[in-house]
LUMSELO-251948 format. One line per field, with one value per residue: residue number from 1; chain; z negated, x, y negated of N, C-alpha, C in turn. Coordinates in nm, 4 decimals. Example, Ala and Ser with C-alpha at 12.3 -4.5 7.8 and 13.67 -1.06 7.14 Angstrom:
2
i: (1; 2)
ch: (A; A)
n_z: (-0.7800; -0.7080)
n_x: (1.3190; 1.2850)
n_y: (0.5690; 0.2250)
ca_z: (-0.7800; -0.7140)
ca_x: (1.2300; 1.3670)
ca_y: (0.4500; 0.1060)
c_z: (-0.7800; -0.7870)
c_x: (1.3200; 1.2900)
c_y: (0.3300; -0.0030)
This chain:
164
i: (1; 2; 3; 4; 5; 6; 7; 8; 9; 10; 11; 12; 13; 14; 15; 16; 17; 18; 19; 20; 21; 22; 23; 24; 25; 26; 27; 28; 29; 30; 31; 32; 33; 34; 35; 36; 37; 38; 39; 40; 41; 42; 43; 44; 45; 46; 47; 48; 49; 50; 51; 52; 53; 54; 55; 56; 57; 58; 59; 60; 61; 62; 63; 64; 65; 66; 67; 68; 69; 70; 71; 72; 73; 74; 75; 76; 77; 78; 79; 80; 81; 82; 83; 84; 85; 86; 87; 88; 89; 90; 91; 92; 93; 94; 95; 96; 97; 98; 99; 100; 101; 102; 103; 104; 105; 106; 107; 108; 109; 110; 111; 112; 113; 114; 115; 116; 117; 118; 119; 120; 121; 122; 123; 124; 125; 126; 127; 128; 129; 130; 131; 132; 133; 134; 135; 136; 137; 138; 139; 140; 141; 142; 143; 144; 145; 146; 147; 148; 149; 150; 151; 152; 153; 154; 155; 156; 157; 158; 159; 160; 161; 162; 163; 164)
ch: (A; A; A; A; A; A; A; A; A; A; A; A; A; A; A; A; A; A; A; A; A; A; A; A; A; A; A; A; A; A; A; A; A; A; A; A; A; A; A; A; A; A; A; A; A; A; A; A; A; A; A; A; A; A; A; A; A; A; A; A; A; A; A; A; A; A; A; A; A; A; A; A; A; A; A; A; A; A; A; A; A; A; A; A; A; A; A; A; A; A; A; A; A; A; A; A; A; A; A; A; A; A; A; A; A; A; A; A; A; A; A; A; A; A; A; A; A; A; A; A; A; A; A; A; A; A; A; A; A; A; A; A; A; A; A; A; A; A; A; A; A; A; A; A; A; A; A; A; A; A; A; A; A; A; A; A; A; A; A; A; A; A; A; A)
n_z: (0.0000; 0.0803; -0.1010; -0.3682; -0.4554; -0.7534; -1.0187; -1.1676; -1.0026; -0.7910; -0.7649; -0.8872; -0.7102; -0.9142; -0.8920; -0.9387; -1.2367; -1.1566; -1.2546; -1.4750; -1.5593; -1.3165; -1.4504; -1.6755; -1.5476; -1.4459; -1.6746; -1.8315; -1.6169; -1.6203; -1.8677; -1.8730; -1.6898; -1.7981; -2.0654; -1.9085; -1.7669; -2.0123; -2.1652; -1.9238; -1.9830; -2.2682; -2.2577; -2.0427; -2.2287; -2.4022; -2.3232; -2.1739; -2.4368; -2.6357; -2.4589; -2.1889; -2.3973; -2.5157; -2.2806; -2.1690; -2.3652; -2.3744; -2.1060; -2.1702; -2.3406; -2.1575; -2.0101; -2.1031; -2.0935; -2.1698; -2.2907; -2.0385; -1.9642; -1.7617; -1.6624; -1.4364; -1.1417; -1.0035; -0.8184; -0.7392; -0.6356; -0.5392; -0.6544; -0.4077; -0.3096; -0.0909; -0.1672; 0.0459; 0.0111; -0.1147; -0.4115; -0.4705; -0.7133; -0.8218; -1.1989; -1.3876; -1.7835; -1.9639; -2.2997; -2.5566; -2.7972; -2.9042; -2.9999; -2.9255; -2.6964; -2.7883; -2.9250; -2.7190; -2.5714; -2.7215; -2.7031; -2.4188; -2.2868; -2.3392; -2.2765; -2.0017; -1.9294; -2.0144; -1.8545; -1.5844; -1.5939; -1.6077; -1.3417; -1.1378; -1.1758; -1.0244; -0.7601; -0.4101; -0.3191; -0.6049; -0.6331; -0.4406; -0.3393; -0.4801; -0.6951; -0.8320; -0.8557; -1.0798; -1.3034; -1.3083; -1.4231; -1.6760; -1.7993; -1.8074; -1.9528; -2.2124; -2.2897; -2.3049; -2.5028; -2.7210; -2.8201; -2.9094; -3.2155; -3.3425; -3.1800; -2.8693; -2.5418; -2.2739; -2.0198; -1.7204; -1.4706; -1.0812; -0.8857; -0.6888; -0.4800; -0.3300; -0.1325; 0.0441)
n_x: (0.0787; 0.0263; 0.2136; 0.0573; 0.0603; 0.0880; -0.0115; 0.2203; 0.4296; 0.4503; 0.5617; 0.4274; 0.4795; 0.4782; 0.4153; 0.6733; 0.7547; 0.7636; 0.6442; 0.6785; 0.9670; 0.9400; 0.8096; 0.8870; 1.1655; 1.0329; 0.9192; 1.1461; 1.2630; 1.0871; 1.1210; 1.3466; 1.3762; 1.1734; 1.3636; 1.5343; 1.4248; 1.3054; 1.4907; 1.6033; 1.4283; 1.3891; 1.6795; 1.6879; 1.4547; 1.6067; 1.8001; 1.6408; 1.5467; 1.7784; 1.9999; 1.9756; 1.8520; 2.0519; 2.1927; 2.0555; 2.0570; 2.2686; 2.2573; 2.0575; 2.2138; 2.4604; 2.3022; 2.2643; 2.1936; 2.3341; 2.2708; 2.2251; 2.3886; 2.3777; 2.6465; 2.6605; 2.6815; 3.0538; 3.2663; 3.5509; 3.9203; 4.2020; 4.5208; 4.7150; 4.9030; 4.8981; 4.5678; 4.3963; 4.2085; 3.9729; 3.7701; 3.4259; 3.2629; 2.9831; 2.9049; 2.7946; 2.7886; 2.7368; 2.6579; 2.7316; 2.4835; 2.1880; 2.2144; 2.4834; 2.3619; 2.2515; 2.4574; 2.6317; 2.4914; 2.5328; 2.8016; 2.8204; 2.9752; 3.2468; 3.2980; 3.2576; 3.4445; 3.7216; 3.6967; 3.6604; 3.8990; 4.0610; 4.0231; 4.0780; 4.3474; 4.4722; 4.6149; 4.5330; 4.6631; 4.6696; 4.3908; 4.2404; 4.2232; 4.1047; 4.2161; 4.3214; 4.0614; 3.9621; 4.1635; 4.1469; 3.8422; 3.8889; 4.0612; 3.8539; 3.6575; 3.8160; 3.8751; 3.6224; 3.5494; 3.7450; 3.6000; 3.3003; 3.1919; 2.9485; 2.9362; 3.0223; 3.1655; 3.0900; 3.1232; 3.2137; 3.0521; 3.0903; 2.8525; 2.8479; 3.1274; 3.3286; 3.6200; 3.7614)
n_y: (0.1160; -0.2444; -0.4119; -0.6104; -0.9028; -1.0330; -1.2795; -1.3403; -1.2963; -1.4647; -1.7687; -2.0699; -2.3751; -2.6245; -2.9604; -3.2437; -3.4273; -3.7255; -3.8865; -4.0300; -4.1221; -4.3024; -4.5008; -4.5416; -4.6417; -4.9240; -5.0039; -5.0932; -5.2106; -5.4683; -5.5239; -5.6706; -5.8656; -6.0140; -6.0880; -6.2342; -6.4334; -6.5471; -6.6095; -6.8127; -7.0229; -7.0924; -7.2358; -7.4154; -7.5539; -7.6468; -7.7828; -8.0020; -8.0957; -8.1754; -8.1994; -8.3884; -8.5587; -8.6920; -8.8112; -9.0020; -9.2250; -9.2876; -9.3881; -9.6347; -9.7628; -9.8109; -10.0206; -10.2153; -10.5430; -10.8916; -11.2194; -11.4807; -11.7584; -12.0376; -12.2430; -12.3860; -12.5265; -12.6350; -12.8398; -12.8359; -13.0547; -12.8615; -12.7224; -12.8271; -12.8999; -13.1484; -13.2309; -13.1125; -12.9171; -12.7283; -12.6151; -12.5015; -12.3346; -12.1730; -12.0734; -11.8322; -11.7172; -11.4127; -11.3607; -11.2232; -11.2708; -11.4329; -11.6540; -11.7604; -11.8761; -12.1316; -12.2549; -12.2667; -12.4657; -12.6843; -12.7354; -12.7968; -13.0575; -13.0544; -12.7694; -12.7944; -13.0224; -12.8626; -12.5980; -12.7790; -12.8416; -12.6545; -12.5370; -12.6746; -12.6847; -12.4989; -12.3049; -12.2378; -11.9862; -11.8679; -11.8007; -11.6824; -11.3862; -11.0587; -10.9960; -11.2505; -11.3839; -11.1801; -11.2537; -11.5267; -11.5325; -11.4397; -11.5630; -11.8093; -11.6770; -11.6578; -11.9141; -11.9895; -11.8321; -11.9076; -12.1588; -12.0538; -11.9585; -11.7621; -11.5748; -11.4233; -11.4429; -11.2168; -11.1292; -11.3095; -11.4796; -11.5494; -11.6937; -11.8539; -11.8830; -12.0934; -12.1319; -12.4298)
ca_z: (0.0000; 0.0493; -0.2240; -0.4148; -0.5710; -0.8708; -1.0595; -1.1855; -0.8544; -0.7154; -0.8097; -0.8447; -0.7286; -1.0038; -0.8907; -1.0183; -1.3260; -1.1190; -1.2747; -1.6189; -1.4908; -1.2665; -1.4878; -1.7275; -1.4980; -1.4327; -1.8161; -1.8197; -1.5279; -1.6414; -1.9888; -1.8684; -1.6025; -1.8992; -2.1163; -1.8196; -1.7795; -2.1852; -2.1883; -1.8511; -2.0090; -2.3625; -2.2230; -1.9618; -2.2919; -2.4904; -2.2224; -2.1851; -2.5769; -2.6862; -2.3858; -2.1095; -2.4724; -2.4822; -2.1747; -2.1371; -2.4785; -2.3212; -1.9886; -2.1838; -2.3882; -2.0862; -1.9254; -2.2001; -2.0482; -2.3268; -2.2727; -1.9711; -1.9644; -1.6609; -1.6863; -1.3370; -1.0003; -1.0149; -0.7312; -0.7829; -0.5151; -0.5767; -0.6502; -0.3305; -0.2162; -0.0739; -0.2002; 0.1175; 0.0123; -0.2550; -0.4915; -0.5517; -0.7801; -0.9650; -1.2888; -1.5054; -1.8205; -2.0457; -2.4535; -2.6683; -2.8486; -2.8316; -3.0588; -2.8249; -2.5835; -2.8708; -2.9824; -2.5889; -2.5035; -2.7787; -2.6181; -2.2888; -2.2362; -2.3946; -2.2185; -1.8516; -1.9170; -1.9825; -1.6883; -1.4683; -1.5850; -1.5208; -1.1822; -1.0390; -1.2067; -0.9304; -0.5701; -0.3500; -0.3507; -0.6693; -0.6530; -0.3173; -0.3700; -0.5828; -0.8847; -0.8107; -0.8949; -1.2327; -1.3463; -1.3447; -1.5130; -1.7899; -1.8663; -1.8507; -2.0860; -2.3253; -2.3096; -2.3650; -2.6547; -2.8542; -2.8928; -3.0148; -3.3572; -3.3464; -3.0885; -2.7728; -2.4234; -2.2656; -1.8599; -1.6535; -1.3274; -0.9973; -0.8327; -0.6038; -0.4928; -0.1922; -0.0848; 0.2367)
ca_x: (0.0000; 0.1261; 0.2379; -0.0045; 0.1268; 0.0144; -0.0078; 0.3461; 0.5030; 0.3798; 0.6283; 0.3733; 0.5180; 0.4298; 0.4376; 0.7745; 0.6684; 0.8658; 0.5263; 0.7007; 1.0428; 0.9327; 0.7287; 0.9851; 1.2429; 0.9639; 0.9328; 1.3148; 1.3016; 1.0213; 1.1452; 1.4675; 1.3108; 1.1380; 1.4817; 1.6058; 1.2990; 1.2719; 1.6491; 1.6142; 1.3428; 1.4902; 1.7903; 1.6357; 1.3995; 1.7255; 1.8750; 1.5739; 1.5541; 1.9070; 2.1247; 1.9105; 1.8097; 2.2229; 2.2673; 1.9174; 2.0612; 2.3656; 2.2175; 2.0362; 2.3028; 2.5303; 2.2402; 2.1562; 2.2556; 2.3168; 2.2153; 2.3162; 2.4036; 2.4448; 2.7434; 2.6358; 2.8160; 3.1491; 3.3416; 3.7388; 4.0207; 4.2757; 4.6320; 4.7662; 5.0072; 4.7675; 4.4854; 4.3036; 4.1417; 3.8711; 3.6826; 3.3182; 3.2479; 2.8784; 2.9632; 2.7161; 2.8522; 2.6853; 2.6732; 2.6909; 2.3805; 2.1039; 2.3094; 2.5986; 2.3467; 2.2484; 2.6121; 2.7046; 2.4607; 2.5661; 2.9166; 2.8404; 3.0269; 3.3683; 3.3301; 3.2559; 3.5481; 3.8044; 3.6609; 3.6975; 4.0617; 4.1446; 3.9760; 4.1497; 4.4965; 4.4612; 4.6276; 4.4973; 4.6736; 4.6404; 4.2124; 4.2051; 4.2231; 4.0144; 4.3027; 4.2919; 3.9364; 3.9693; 4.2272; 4.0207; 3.7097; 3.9203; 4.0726; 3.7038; 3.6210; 3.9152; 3.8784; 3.4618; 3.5695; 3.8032; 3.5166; 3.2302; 3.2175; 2.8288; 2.9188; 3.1127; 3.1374; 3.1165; 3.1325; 3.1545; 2.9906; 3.0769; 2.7683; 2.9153; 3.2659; 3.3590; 3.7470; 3.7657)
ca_y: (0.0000; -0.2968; -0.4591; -0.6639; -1.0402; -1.0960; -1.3966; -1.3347; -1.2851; -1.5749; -1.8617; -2.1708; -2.4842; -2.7516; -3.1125; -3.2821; -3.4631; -3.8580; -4.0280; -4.0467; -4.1698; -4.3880; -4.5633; -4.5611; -4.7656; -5.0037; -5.0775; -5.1473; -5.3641; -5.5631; -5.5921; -5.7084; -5.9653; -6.1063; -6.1486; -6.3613; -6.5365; -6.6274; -6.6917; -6.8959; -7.0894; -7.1249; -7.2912; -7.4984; -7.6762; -7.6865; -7.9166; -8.1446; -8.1885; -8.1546; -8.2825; -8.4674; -8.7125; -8.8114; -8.8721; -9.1058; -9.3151; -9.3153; -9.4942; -9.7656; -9.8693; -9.9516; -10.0790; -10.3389; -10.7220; -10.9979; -11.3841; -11.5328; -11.9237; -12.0926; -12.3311; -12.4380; -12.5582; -12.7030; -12.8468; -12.9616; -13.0120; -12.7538; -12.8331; -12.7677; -13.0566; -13.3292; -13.2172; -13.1026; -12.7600; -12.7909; -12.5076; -12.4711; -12.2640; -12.1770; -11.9939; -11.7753; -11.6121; -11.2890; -11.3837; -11.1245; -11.3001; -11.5557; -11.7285; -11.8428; -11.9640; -12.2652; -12.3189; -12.3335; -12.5871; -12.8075; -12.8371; -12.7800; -13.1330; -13.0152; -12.6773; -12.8197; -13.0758; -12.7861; -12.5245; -12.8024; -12.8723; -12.4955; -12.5018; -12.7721; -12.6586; -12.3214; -12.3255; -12.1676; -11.8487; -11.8355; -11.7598; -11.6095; -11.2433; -11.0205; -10.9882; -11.4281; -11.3976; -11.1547; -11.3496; -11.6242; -11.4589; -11.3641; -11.7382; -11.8817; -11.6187; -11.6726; -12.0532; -12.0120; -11.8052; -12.0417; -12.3167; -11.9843; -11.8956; -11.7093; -11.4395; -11.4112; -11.4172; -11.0410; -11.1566; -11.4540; -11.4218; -11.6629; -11.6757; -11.8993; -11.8624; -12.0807; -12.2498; -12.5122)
c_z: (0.0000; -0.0849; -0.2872; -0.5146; -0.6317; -0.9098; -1.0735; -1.1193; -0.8175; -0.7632; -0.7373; -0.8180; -0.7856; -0.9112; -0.9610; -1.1036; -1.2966; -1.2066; -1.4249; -1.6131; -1.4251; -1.3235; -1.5983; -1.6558; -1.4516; -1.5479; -1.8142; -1.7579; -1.5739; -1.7826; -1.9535; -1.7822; -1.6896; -1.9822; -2.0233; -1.8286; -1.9024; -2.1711; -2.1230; -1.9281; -2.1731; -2.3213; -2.1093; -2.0784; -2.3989; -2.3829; -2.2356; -2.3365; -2.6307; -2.5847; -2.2983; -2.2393; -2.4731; -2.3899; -2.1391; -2.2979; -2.4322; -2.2059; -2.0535; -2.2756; -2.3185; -2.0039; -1.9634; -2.1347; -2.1747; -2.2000; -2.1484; -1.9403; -1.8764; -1.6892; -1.5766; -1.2117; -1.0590; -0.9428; -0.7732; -0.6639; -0.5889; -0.5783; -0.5401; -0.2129; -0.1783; -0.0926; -0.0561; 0.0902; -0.1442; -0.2686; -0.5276; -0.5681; -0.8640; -1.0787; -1.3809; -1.6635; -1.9328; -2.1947; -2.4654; -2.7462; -2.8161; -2.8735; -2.9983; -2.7376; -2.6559; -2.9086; -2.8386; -2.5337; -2.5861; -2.7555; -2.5045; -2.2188; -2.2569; -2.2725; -2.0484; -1.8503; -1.8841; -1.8470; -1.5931; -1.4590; -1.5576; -1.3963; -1.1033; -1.0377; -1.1315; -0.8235; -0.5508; -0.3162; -0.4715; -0.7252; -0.5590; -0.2929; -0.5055; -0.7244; -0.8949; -0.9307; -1.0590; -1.3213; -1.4160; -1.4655; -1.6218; -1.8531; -1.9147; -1.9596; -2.2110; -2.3590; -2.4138; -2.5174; -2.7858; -2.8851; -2.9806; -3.1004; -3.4230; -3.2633; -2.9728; -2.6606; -2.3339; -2.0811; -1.8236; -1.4874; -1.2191; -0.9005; -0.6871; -0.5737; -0.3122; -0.1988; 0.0315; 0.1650)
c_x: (0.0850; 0.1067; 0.1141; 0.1126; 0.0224; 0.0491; 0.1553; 0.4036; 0.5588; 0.4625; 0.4961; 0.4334; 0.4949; 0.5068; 0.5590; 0.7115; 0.8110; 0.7712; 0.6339; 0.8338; 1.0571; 0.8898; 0.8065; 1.0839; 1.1420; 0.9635; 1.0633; 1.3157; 1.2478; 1.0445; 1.2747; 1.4193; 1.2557; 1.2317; 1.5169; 1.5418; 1.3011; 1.3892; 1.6729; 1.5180; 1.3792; 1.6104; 1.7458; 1.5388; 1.4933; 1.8089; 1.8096; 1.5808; 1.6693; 2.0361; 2.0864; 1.8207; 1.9516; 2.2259; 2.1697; 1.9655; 2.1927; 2.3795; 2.1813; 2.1422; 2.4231; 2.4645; 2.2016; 2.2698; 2.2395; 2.2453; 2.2562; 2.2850; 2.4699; 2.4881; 2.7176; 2.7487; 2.9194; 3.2064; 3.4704; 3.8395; 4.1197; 4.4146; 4.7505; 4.8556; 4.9219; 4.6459; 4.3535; 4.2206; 4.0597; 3.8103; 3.5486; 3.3043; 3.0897; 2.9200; 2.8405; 2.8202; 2.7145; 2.7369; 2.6494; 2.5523; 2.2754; 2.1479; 2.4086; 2.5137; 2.3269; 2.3919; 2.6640; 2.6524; 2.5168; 2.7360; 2.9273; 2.9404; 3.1475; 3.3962; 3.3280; 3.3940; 3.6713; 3.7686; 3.7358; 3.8649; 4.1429; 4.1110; 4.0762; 4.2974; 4.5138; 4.5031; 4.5290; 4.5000; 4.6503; 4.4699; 4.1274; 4.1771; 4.1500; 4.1159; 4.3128; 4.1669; 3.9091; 4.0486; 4.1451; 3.9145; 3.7624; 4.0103; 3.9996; 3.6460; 3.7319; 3.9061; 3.7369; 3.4989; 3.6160; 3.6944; 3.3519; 3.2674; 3.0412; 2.8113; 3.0727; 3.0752; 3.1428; 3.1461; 3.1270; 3.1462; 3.0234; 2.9504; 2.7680; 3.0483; 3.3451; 3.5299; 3.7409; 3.9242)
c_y: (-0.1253; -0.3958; -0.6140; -0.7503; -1.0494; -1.2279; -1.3772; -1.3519; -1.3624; -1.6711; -1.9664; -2.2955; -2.5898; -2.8777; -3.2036; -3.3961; -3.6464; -3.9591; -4.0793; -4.1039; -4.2934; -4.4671; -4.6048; -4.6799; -4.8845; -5.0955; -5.1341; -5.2365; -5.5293; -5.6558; -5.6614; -5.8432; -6.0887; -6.1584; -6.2536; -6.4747; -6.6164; -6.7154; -6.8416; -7.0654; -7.1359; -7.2378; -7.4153; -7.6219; -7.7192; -7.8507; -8.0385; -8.1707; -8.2052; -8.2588; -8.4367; -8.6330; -8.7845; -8.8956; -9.0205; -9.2056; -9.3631; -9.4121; -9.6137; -9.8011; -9.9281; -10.0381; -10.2178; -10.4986; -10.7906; -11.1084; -11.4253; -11.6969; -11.9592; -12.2220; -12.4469; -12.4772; -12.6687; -12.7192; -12.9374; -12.9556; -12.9248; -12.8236; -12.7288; -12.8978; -13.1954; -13.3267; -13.1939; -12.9408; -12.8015; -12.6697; -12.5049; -12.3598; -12.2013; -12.0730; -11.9421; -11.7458; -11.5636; -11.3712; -11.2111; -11.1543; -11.4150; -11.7211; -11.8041; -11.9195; -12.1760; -12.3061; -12.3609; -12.4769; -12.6900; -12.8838; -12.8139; -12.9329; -13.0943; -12.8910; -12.6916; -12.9108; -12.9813; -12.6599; -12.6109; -12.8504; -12.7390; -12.4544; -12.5779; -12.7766; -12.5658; -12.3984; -12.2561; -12.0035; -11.7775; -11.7602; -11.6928; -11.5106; -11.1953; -11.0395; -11.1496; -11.4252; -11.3427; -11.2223; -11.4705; -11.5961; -11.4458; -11.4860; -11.8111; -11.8393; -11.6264; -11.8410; -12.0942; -11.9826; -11.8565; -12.1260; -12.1659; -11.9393; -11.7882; -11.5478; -11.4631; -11.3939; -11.2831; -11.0379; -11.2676; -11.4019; -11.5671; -11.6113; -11.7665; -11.9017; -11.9680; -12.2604; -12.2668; -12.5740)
């Protein structure tokens, strides 16, 4: 006869058991996806509250302007042999406070006298070129400074700048 399979025999092929596995590296991935994510997101509101506030306290305090007191236009001949080349000048300058602007006006006659005696003491080469020009700025401001005693001068600005 021929041979009769029995159950035994018979190797059943069971289904490989990938559901439990697979589902497994899924959890892993997803839990790990989420670490990045938290971390990414953690670190991203650390910046805005922690770093991105420096740097924004940091902007307005070089952004902050003081007082500014216009000294006004000044024209002088230059001392350049026969006196044919002449300087106007308009001049702002920055206070440190609101304070200098009342102490400046009250000698604005003293302080326009000396300006215009250091304007007109300049050749020509001497004011011509940009290091001419800082130069300058940094006399006006040392001169302004000797007569304040309330604050100080922090810039002087030519808002006009013109030699014939």
């Amino acid at each position: 006869m021929p041979e009769d399979k029995t159950n035994e025999d018979v190797e059943v092929k069971e289904p490989k058991k990938k559901g439990i596995k697979t589902f497994l590296k899924w959890v892993l991935f997803g839990t790990l996806f989420l670490c990045i994510g938290v971390a990414g997101f953690g670190g991203w509101k650390y910046y805005q509250v922690f770093l991105a506030g420096k740097e924004k306290v940091k902007e307005e305090q070089t952004v902050k302007i003081g007082e500014i007191w216009p000294l006004g236009a000044m024209i002088v001949n230059l001392m350049d042999g026969n006196g044919e080349r002449y300087l106007k000048a308009v001049i702002q300058v920055e206070t440190s406070s609101p304070e200098c602007i009342a102490e400046l006006n009250m000698l604005k006659p003293k302080i326009t006298d000396n300006i215009l005696d250091l304007l007109s003491s300049k050749k020509y080469l001497d004011i011509v070129g940009y290091e001419g020009k800082q130069q300058l700025r940094e006399e006006i401001s040392m001169r302004l400074n000797n007569y304040l005693s309330k604050g100080r001068i922090k810039y002087v600005y030519f808002t006009e700048f013109v030699i014939q």
